[in-house]
N, C-alpha and C positions, 0 to 999 in steps of 0.2 A: 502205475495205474493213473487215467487221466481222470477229469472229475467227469467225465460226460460217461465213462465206465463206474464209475461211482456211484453216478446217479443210476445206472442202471442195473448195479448189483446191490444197491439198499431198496428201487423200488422193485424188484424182483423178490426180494424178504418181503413184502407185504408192507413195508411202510406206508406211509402219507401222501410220500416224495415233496416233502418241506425241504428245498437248499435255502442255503445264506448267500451272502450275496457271492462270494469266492466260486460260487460250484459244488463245495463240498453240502452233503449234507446236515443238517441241523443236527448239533449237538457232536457231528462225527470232525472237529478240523485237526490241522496236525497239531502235535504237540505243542507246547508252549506258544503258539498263538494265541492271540488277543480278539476277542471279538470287541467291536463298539456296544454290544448288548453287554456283552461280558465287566465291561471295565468299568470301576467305581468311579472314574473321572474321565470324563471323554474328550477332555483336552490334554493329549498328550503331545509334550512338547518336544520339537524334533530340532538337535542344534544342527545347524548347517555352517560350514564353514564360509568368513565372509571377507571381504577385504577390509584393513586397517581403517576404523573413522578418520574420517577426511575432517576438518573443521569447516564450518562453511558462516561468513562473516555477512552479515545482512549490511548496505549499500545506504545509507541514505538517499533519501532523492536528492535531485540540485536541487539546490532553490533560486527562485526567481524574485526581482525585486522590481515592485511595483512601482513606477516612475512617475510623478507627477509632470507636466511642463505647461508654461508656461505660454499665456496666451493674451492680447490686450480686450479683450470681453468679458472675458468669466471673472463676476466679483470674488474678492476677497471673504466678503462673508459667506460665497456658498460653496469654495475652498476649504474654508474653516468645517463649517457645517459637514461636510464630504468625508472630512478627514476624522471627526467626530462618530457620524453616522457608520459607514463602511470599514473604519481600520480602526475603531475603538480607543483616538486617540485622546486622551484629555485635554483641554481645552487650551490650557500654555502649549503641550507640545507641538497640538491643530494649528497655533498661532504661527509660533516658531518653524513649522516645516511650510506655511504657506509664504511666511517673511524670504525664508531659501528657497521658495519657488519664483517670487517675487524679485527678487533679486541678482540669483544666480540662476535662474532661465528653466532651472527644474530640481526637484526635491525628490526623497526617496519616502513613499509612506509606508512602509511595509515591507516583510520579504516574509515568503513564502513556499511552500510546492507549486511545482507549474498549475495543476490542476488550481490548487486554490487563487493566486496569481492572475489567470487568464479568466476567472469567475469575478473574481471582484473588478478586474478592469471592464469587463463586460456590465457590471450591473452599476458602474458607478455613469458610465458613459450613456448605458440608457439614462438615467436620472436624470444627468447634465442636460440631452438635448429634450426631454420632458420639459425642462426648465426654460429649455433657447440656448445652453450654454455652448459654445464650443471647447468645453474642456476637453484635452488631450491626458490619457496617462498610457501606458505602455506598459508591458509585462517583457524584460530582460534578463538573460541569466546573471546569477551572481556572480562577480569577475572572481572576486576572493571566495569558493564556496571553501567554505572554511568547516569541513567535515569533522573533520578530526574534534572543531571545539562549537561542542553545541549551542553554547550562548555568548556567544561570537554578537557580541552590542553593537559596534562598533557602525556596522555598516546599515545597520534599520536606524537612530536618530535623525535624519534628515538628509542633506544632499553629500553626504562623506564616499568620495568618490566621483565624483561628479564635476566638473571645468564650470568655469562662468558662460556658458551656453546650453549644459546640461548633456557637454559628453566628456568621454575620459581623460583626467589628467593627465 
């Protein structure tokens, strides 16, 4: 019997002609079915077979290290101030990374995500020429991105990596 003949010999008895949603009549389904009215929890959970978990290893970003160099205009004091202001550096270290900029043609003040990297280089550079400065810094990848060791010091204290002109050893 199809339900479309079901519907038509329960509302032939005089019923209502109430189906559910199947076709079948209210109250008439087959045996051991289940209605969603019927069931005391209507989350009934269905396992499905799936493939073996995969691991899946989240990537760090590169990071990028923000270059200071070297220029005969831009003071010393507003180097310092820069490195202070923008890379939250203390005031020995501000000295000391302008001294390797001063010196060795460019300094590293920072590393970062690209994203953060190419923000600070931007907003240190508006400043600068607000000021008159022609300060240059640049946003480069990190040669060493040293993923594996997250506090990897080495290469953010100052110009470490860096030739006396302010390119690679």
């Amino acid at each position: 019997m199809t339900p479309a003949d079901a519907r038509d010999d329960f509302a032939a008895d005089g019923a209502d002609g109430a189906f559910d949603a199947n076709g079948a009549p209210d109250g008439l389904d087959e045996p051991g079915a289940i209605d969603a009215d019927d069931a005391p929890d209507s989350d009934i959970a269905v396992e499905t077979d799936t493939a073996p978990d995969t691991k899946r290893r989240t990537r760090r970003p590169h990071r990028y290290q923000v270059v200071v160099h070297n220029d005969d205009y831009t003071t010393m004091e507003f180097v310092v101030a820069m490195l202070m202001k923008h890379f939250h550096k203390p005031p020995a270290e501000a000295m000391h990374i302008m001294l390797l900029v001063h010196h060795q043609g460019a300094g590293i003040a920072g590393v970062y995500s690209r994203d953060v990297a190419e923000t600070k280089v931007a907003e240190v550079i508006d400043e600068a020429r607000e000021e008159g400065m022609p300060l240059l810094l640049t946003a480069e990848p990190l040669a060493t991105d040293g993923t594996n060791d997250p506090d990897d010091s080495a290469d953010r204290d100052g110009a470490s990596g860096l030739g006396p002109r302010g390119g690679r050893r």
